[in-house]
C-alpha positions as CSV (number, residue, x, y, z in Angstrom):
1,X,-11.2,25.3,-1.2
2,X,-7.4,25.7,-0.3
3,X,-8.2,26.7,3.6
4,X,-9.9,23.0,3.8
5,X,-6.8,20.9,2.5
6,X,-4.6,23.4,5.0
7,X,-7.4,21.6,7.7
8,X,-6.8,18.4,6.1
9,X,-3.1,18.7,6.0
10,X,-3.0,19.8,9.9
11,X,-5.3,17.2,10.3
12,X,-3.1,14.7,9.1
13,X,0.0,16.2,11.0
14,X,-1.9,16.1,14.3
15,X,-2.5,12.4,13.7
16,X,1.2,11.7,13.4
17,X,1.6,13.8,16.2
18,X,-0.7,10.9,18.2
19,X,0.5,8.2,16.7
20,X,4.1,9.5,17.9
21,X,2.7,10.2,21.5
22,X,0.9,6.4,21.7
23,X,4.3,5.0,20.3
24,X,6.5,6.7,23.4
25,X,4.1,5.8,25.5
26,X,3.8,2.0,24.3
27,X,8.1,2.3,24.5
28,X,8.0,3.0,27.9
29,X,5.6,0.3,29.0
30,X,7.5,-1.8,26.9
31,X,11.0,-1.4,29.2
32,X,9.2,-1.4,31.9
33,X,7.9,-4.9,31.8
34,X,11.3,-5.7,30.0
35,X,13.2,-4.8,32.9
36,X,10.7,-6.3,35.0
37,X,11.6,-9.7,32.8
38,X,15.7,-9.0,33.2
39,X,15.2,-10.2,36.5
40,X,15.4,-6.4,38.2
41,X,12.4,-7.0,41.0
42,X,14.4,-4.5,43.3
43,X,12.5,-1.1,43.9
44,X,15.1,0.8,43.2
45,X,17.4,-0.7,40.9
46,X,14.1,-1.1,39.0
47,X,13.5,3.0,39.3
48,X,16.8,3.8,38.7
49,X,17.1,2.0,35.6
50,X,13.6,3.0,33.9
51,X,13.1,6.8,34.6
52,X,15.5,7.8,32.1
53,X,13.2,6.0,29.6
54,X,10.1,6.9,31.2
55,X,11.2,10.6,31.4
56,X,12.1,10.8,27.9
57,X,9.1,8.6,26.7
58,X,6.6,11.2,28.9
59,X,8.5,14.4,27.4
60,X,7.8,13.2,23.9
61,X,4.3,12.1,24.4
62,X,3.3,15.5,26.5
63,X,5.2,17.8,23.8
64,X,3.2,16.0,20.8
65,X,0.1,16.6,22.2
66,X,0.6,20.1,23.2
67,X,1.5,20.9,20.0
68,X,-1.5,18.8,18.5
69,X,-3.7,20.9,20.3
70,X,-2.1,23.9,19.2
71,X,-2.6,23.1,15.5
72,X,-6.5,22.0,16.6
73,X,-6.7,25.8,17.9
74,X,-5.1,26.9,14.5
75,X,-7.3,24.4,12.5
76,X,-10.4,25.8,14.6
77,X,-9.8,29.1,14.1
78,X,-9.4,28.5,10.2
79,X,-12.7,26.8,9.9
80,X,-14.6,29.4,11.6
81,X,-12.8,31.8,9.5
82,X,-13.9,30.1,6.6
83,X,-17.8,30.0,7.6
């Protein structure tokens, strides 16, 4: 019984995890067309200007789900544990 609210609690962690990686993702998009709306048409002004965002947006999106899937693995290996 406790080994399933551990899976439950992971789950719920893994889905905060998502909703963290959608949300720097979504941030990201959002500059872009905002810069886009600023009036920066130029190539690279426009670059110049959005990959710090989009770097930092990416990092945080690829971390979160690399360590979602590590808590899957550990969530996995608890359920077949458990059977």
């Amino acid at each position: 019984m406790k080994k399933s609210k551990v899976v439950k609690v992971l789950l719920a962690v893994r889905a905060v995890l998502w909703f963290v990686a959608a949300a720097a993702t979504f941030y990201w998009i959002y500059w872009s067309f905002k810069l886009y709306a600023m009036g920066f048409y130029d190539v690279h002004e426009y670059s110049s200007r959005l990959r710090p965002i989009l770097w930092k947006g990416l990092l945080i999106a690829v971390v979160s789900i690399c360590i979602s899937m590590i808590l899957r693995h550990i969530s996995d290996k608890i359920k077949k544990k458990n059977s």
